[in-house]
Backbone as CSV, one residue per row, in Angstrom:
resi,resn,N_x,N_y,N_z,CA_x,CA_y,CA_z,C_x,C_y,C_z
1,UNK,0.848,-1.169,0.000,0.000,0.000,0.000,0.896,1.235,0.000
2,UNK,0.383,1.984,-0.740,1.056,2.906,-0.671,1.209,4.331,0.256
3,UNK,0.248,4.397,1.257,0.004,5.652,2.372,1.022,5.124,3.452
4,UNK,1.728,6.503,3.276,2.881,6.599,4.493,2.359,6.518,5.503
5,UNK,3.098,6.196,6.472,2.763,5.937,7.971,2.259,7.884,8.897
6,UNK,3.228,8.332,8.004,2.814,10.056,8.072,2.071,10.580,7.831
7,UNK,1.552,10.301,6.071,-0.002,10.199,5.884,-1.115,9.688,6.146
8,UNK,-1.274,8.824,6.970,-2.324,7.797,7.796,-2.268,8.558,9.023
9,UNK,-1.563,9.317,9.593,-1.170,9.885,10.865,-2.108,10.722,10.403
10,UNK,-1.596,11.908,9.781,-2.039,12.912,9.189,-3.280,13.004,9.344
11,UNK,-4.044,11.869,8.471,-5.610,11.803,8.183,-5.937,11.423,9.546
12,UNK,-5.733,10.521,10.217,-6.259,10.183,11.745,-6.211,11.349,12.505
13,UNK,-5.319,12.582,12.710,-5.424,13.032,13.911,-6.497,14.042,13.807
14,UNK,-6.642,14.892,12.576,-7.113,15.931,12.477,-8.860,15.166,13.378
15,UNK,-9.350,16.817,13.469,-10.920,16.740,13.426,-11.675,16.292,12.286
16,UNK,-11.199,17.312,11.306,-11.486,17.797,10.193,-10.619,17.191,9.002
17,UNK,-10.182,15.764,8.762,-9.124,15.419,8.100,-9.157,16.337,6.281
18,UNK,-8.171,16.067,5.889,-8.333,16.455,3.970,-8.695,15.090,4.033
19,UNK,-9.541,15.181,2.192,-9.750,14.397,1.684,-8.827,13.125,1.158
20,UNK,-9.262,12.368,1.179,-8.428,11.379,0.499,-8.188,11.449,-0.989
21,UNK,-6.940,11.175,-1.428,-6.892,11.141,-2.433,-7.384,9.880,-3.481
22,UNK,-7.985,10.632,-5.295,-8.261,9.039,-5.875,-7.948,8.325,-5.528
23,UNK,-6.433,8.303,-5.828,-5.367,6.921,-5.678,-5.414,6.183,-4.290
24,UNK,-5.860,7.099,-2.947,-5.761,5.915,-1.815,-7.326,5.566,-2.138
25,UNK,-8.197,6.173,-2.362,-9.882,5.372,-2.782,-9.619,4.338,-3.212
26,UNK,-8.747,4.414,-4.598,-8.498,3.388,-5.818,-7.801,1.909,-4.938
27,UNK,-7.348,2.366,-3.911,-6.709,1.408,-3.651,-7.013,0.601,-2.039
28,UNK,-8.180,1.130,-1.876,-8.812,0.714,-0.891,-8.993,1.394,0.124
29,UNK,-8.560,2.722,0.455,-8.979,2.855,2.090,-10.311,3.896,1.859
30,UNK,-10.406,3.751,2.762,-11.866,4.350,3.550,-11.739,4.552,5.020
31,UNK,-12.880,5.571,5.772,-13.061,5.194,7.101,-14.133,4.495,7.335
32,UNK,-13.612,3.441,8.060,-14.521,2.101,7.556,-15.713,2.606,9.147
33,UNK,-16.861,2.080,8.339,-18.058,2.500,9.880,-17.430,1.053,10.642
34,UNK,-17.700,0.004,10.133,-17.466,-1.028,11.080,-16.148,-0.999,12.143
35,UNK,-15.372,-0.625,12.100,-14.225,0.129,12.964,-14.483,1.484,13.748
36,UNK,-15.084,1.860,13.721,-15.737,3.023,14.118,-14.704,4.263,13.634
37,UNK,-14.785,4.125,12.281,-14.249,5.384,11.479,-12.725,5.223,11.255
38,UNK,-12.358,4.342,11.712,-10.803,4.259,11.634,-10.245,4.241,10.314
39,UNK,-9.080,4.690,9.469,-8.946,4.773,8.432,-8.517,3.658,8.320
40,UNK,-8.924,2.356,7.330,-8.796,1.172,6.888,-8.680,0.900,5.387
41,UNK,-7.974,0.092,4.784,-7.892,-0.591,3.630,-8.108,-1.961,3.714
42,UNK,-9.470,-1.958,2.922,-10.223,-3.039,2.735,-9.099,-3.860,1.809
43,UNK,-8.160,-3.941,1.235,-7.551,-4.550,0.301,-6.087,-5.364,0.897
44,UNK,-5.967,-4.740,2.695,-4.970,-5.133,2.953,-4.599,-6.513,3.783
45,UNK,-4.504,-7.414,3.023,-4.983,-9.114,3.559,-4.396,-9.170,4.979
46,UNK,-3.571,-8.434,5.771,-3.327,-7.999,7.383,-4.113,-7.465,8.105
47,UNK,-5.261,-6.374,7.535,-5.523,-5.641,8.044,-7.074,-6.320,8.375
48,UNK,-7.773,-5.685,9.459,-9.034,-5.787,10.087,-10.349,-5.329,9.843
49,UNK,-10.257,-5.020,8.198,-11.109,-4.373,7.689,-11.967,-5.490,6.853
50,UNK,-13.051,-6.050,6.652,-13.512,-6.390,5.833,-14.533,-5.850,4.918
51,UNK,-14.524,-4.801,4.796,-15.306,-4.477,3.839,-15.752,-5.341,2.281
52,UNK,-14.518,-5.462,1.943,-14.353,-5.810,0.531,-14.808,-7.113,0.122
53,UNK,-14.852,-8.167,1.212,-15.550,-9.167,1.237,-17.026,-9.117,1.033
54,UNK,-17.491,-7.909,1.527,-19.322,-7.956,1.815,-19.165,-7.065,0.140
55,UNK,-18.822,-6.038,-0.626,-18.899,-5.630,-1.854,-19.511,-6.639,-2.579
56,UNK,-20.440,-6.438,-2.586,-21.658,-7.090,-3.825,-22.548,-8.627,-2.953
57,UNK,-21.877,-8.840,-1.826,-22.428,-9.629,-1.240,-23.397,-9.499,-0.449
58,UNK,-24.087,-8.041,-0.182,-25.134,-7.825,0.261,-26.657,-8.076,-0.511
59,UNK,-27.211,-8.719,0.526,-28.278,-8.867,-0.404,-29.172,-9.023,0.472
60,UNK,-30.672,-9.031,0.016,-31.852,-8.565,0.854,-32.229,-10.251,1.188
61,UNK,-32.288,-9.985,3.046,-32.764,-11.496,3.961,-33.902,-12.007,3.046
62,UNK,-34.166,-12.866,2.502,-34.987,-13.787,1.692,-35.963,-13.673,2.731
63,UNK,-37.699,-14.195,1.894,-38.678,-14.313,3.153,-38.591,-15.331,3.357
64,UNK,-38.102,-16.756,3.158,-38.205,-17.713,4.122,-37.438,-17.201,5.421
65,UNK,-36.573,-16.311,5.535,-35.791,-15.637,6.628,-36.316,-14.954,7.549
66,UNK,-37.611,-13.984,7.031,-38.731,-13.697,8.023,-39.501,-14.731,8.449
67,UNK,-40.149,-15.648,7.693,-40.955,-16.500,8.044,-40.508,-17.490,9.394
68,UNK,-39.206,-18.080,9.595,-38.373,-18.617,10.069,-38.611,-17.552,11.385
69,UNK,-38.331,-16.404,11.093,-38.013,-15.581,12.569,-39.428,-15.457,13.714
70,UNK,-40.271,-15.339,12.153,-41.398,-15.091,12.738,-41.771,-16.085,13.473
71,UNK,-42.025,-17.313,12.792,-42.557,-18.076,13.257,-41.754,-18.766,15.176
72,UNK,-40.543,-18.579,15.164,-39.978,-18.600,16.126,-40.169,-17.735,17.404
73,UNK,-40.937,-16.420,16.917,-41.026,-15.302,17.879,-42.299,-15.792,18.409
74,UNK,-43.176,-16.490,17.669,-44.527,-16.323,18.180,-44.451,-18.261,18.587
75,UNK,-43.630,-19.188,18.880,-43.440,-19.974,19.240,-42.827,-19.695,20.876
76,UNK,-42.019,-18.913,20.984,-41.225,-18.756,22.189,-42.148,-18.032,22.940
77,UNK,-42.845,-17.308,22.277,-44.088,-16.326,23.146,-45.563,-17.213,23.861
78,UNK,-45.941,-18.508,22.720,-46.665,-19.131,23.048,-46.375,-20.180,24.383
79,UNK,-44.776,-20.221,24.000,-44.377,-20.979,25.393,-44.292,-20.252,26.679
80,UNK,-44.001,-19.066,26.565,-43.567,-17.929,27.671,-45.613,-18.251,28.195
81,UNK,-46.005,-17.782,27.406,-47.960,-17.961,27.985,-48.096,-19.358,28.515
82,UNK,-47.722,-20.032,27.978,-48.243,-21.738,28.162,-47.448,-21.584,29.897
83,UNK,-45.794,-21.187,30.134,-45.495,-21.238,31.790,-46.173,-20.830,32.188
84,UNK,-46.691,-19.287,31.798,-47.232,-18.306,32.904,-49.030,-19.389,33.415
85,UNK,-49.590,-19.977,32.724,-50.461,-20.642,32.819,-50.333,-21.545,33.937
86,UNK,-49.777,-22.271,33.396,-49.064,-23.638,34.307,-48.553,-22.982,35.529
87,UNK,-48.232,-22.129,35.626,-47.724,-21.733,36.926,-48.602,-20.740,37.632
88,UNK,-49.619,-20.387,37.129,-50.572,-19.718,38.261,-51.780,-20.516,38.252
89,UNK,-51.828,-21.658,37.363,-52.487,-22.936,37.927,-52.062,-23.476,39.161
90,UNK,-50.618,-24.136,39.016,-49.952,-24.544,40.492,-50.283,-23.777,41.352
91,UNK,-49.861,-22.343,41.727,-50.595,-21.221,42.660,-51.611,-21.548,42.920
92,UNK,-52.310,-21.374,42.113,-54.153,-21.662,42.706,-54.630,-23.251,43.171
93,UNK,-54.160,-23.801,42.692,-54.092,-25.188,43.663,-53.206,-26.055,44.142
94,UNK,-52.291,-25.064,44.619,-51.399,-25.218,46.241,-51.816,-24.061,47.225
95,UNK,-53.448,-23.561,46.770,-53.825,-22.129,48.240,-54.622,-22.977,48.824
C-alpha cells in the first residue's frame, strides 16, 4: 500500500481530516463504519477491515428468513404464555 505511515497519521489526527486522495480510494482505504471510522484498507490481507468481502455480497434477507423468525417469535411467546399458565395454575391449587 502505498500511504505513508505520516499520511495515515495525518488523516487520523485531524478533526477535520483532507480528503483522500483518488489513488488511496483506488486502492482501498476508507473510514470504515465497522471500525468506528478508523482509516482502513479493505484490500490489505493484514488488516481488520472487511469491507471488501461484503462488496456485492449484500443482499436482501430472503422471506423464508422472516418467516423462520417469525414463526420462532410467536413460538417462544406461546411458550412464555403456556409457563405463565401452568404456573398460576400450580398457585391456585397449592392455596
Amino acid at each position: 500500500m502505498s500511504m505513508s505511515k505520516q499520511r495515515w497519521l495525518e488523516l487520523m489526527r485531524d478533526i477535520d481530516p483532507p480528503s483522500l486522495t483518488q489513488d488511496e480510494i483506488d486502492e482501498g482505504w476508507h473510514y470504515c463504519d465497522e471500525m468506528d471510522g478508523l482509516l482502513a484498507n479493505s484490500n490489505d490481507p493484514n488488516g481488520d477491515c472487511f469491507c471488501s468481502l461484503r462488496k456485492g455480497v449484500e443482499q436482501p434477507i430472503p422471506a423464508s428468513v422472516h418467516e423462520t423468525v417469525a414463526i420462532i417469535g410467536a413460538v417462544s411467546i406461546a411458550a412464555i404464555v403456556f409457563v405463565l399458565v401452568v404456573w398460576i395454575m400450580i398457585e391456585r391449587a397449592l392455596k
